[in-house]
C-alpha positions, 0 to 999 in steps of 0.5 A: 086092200081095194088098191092090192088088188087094183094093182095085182090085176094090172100086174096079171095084165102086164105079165100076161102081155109080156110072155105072149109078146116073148112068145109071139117074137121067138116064134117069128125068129124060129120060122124065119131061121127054119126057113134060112135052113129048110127045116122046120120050125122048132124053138131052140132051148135058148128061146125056151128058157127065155119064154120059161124066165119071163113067165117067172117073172111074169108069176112074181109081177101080179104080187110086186104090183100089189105091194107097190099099189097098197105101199103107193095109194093104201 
């Protein structure tokens, strides 16, 4: 079991890494198209489900890297 949860932990770290990367280069390319347009910056509805999506993914990765930690190592 120790293994599980060696590996649901990295997968928490990584799921966590990867929404804030998403979330940090959406909100980059939105200031840089409000700036284009003189408005001001707002995520579209695109980036939104993009962000939405990959903290589903990131919700199912802690449990996927468990198994595979437990299958692999356990």
């Amino acid at each position: 079991m120790e293994e599980a949860i060696k590996g649901a932990v990295l997968g928490g770290v990584i799921g966590i890494l990867l929404v804030a990367f998403e979330y940090m280069v959406l909100t980059k390319d939105a200031k840089e198209r409000a700036e284009k347009l003189h408005r001001k910056p707002e995520l579209d509805e695109v980036a939104r489900l993009r962000i939405k999506t990959m903290a589903r993914f990131a919700f199912v990765l802690p449990l996927l890297f468990g198994g595979i930690f437990w299958l692999v190592w356990g």
